[in-house]
N, C-alpha and C positions, 0 to 999 in steps of 0.2 A: 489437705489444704491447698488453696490454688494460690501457687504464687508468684509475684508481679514480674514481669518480666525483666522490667531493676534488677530484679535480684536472683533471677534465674542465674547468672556466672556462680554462685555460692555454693552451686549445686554438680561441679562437676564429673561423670561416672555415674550419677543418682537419676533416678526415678522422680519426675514430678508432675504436678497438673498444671495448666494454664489456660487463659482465656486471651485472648487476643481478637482484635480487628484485621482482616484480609485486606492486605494491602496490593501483593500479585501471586499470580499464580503461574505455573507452567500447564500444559496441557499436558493430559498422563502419557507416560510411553514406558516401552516394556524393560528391566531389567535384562542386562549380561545372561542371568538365571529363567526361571518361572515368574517372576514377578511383575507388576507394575509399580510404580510410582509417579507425584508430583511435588512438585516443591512450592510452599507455601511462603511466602515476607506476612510476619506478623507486629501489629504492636499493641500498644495500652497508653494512657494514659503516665506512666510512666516508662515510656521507654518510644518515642516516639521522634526521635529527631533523624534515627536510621532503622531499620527493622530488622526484626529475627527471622531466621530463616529454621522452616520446619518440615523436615522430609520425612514422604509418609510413603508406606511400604505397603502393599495387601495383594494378593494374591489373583484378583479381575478389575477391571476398569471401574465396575460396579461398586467396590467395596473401598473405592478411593474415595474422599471429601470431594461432592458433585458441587461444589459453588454456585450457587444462582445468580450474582451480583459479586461481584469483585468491593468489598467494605461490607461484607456481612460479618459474623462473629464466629470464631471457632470454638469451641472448650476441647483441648488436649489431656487426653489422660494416662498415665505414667508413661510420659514417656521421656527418654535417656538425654539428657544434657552431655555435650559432646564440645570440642571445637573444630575449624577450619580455616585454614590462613588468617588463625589470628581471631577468627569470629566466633563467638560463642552461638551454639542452635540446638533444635531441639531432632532427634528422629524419633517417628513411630513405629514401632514393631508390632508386626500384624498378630502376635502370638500374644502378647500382656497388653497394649496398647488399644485406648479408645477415641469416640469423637463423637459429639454434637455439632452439627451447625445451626445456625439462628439467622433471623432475618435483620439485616443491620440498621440502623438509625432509623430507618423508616416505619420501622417494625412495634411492632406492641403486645404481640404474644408472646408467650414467652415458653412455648412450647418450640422445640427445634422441628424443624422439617427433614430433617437426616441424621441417624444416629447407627451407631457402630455395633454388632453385636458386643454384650457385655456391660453396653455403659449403661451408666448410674446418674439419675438428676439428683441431683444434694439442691436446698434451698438457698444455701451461699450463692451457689450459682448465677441463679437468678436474678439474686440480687448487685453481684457484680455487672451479670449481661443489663441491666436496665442503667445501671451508673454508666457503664460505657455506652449503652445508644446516646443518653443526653452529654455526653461528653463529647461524643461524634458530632452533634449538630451544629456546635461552632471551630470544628477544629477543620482547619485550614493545612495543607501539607505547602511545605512551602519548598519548592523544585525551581533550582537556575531554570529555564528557556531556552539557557543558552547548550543545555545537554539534551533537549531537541527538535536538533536541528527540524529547519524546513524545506518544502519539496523545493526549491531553490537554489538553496547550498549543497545540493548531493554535489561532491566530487569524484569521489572515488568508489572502488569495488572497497565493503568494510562493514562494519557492527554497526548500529547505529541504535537511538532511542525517537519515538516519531511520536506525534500528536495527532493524529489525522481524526477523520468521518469516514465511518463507514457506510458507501456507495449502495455496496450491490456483493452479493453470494452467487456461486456459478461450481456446476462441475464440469475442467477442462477434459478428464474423460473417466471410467472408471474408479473411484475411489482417492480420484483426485480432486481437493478442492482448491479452489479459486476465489481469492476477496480483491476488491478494489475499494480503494479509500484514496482520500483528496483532502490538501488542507490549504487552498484556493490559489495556490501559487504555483510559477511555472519551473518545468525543470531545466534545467542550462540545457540548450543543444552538444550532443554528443559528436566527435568525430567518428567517423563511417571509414573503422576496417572492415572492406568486403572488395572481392574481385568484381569490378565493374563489367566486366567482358564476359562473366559466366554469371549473369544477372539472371538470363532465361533457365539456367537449370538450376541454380539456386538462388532463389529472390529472398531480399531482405525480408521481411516481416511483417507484415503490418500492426500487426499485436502479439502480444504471448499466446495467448489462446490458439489453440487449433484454425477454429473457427470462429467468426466475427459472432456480437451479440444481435440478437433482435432488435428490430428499429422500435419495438415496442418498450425494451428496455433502455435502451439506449437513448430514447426520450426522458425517461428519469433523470437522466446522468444531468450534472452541469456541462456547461459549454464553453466555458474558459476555466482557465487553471488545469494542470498534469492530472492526472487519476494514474495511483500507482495501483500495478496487479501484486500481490502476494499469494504467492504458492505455499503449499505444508510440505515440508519432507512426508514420505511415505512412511516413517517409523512416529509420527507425530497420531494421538489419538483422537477419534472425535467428541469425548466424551466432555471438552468445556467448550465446543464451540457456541453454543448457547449466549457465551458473555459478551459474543461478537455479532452483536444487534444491527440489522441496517437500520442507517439515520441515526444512531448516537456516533458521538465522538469519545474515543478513547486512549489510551497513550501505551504502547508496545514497547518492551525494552529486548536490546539485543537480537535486533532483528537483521539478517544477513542482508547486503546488500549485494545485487549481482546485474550488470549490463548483459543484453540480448541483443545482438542486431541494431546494436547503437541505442536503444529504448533501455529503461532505469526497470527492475522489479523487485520486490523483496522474497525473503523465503524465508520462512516464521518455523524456525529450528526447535528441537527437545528443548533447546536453553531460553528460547523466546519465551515472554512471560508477557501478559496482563496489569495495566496496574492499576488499581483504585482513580478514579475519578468523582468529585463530588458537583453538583449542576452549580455549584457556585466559584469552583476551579477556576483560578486566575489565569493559568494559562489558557484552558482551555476557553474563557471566555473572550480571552484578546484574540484567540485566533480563529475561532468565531467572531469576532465583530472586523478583523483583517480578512475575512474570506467576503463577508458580508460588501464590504466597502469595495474588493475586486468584483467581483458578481456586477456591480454599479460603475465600475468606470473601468472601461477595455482598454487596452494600453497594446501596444504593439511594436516588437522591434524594428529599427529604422533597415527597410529594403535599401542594397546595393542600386543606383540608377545604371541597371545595364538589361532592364526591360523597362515595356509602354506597354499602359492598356488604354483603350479608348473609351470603353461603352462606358464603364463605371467608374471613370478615373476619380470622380471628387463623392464618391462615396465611402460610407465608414467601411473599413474592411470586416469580413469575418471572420471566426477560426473557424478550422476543419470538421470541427466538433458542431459547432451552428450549420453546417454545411450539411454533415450525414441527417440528421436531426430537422432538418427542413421542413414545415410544414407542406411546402406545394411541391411535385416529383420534379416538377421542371421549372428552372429558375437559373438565372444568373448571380454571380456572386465575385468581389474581388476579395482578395484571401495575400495573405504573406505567408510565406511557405520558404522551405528548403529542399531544393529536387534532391532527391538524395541516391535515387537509379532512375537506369533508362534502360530499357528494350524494346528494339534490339540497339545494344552501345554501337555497334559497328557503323550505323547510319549516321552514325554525330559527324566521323569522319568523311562521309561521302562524298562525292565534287559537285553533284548535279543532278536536280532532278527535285519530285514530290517523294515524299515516305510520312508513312505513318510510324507513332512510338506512344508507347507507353509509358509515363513519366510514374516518380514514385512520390510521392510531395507529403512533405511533415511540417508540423507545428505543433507548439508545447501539449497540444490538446489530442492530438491524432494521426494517423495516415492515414493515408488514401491513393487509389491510381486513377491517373487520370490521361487517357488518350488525348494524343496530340497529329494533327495532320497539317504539316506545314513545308514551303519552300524551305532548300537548304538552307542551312546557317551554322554557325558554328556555336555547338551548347556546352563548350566545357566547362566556360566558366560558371556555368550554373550546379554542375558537380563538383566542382572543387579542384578538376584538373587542368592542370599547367598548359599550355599551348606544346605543341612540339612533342606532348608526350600521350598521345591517343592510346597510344598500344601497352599497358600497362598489366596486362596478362602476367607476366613474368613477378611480379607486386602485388599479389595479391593483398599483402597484409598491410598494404600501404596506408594510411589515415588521410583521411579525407575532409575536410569541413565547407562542405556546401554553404554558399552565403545566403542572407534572408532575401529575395526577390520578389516580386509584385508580379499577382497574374489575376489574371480574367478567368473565372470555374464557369461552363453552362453544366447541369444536370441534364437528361437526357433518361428516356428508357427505350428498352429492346423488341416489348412484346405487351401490346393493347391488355394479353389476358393476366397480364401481373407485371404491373407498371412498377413498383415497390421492389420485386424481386428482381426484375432486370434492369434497375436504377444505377447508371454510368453516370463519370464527370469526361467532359475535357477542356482542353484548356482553351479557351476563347479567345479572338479579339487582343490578343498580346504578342507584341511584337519584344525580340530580342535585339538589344541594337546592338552596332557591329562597337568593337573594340578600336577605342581613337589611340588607346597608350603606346 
């Protein structure tokens, strides 16, 4: 007899079956032992207001519950009622323990698409799996918003739960994967610990990735709003990445969060889970129709006045992201930016003379470097550093926060036979004025 998850606590130390709706899941990873495992949240129609938690044991990635859809349907069979801080769940044991999955709400067969050596269809079944798909088509999970957060409010290094779109899939190198997802908003500018002075042997970052993406790709992407990267730990399986669709939105819980080089990424841990989303999701449609509305009106933080540009001064600005992404290779562009390095540092100080540098310039959407060739002047204050104190070598770990500043970007390329691949910025047409304070 399968019974309701209400009333699964009645049972505990016992052997029972259950039907449930997939609410999240973990991606499998290997046991202490020989094993694998993931961990299921399930509910019912009676037991729905927080979910049971149901961990399944088997001995290959293969033999675990493959989920197609995060809101499909399980059928668990005898397996062991147990608790945990407090929480009653269920575990499966790969030795007596079965499983069906089914296609959820959407579904009308009622044959499963994956079942477990061992298991048994009973006609009960069926008949419950149909009661739960039309009970699924108007149930609404109703989740604060305010438990996830948005790419906005990151503060801190921490856990978090996200709502985002999924961008784009990428291997940063060997069996390491890479997602980027976006939920239309920008992330605070970070302060910049990093030795200014040893910029040339080791340079901030421009992105997580090894190497930059394709400008083929990176046409896809939007052009305002953060695009966070999410890396897997290495002991993370690939066996659900399937449920991580590009172009759908979906809500991650317990996702690490960790700063690089002053840039926000996540890292989607063993404990990282999946969570049911339905195309009628309240959250998700608010922030969907909040992404939609940023997309439509570009906003921009108010630049420090301690530069001038001339050529494009009363035109709309870009971001960095409209900039890489540029239809034409050669083009002018004003941008608000934070310089956030320079090489070589040592010329900021100089007394006299022409030098060229290499500027490192960010906004919520990107970075980039961009050559500059200019009379002297003095650019601390565009990195964030103090007058009087040039020589900060001895500080490395010192924190920095570059203000927003107005400049003038030309594109440029190197070589007639791949204008694309030798596609340079620099900074144009902007002048820094001198300090009156």
């Amino acid at each position: 007899m399968v019974v309701p998850l209400r009333n699964v606590s009645r049972y505990l130390n016992r052997k029972v079956d259950v039907i449930g709706v997939v609410m999240e899941t973990t991606f499998a990873k290997k046991t202490k032992g020989t094993d694998f495992c993931c961990s299921l949240r399930i509910i019912d129609e009676t037991h729905h207001s927080f979910s049971m938690a149901a961990n399944v044991f088997a001995t290959n990635t293969e033999s675990l519950p493959l989920v197609t859809a995060v809101g499909d349907i399980i059928k668990l069979s005898l397996v062991v009622v147990g608790t945990f801080n407090g929480e009653v769940n269920v575990t499966y044991r790969k030795n007596i323990s079965s499983f069906a999955l089914y296609k959820g709400k959407d579904g009308d067969i009622l044959d499963p698409y994956q079942v477990s050596p061992n298991f048994f269809l009973r006609d009960e079944d069926k008949i419950i799996i149909d009661k739960l798909r039309k009970w699924l088509v108007n149930f609404q999970l109703c989740e604060d918003s305010s438990k996830f957060p948005m790419l906005r409010e990151l503060k801190e290094e921490t856990f978090i739960n996200l709502a985002c779109k999924i961008l784009h899939h990428s291997e940063a190198a060997k069996d390491e994967r890479l997602m980027f997802v976006w939920d239309g908003t920008d992330t605070q500018p970070n302060g910049i610990c990093s030795n200014i002075e040893d910029e040339l042997n080791h340079p901030l970052p421009l992105q997580l990735e090894p190497l930059s993406l394709s400008r083929a790709i990176l046409c896809t992407l939007p052009t305002v709003g953060s695009i966070l990267r999410i890396v897997f730990e290495k002991d993370v399986q690939n066996s659900h990445f399937h449920l991580l669709t590009i172009g759908n939105w979906v809500k991650i819980t317990y996702l690490r969060l960790k700063l690089y080089g002053g840039l926000w990424h996540g890292v989607f841990t063993l404990q990282t889970k999946v969570r049911y989303i339905s195309k009628e999701d309240q959250l998700i449609v608010e922030r969907q129709r909040m992404a939609d509305e940023r997309m439509a009106d570009l906003n921009f933080p108010e630049p420090l006045p301690i530069t001038a540009v001339n050529h494009c001064n009363h035109v709309t600005p870009n971001t960095l992201m409209s900039v890489l992404t540029h239809s034409e290779v050669v083009a002018i562009f004003k941008c608000i930016v934070r310089v956030v390095a320079i090489i070589p540092f040592a010329k900021i100080c100089s007394s006299t003379g022409n030098y060229s540098m290499r500027l490192t310039l960010e906004d919520s959407t990107a970075r980039i470097h961009a050559n500059v060739m200019e009379e002297d002047v003095n650019l601390n204050r565009l990195l964030g550093v103090s007058e009087g104190n040039c020589r900060i070598g001895g500080e490395k770990d010192t924190t920095r926060n570059p203000p927003w500043v107005c400049v003038c970007l030309k594109s440029y390329y190197l070589s007639e036979d791949d204008i694309w691949g030798t596609r340079n910025f620099r900074v144009f047409d902007t002048k820094i004025l001198e300090d009156t304070s």
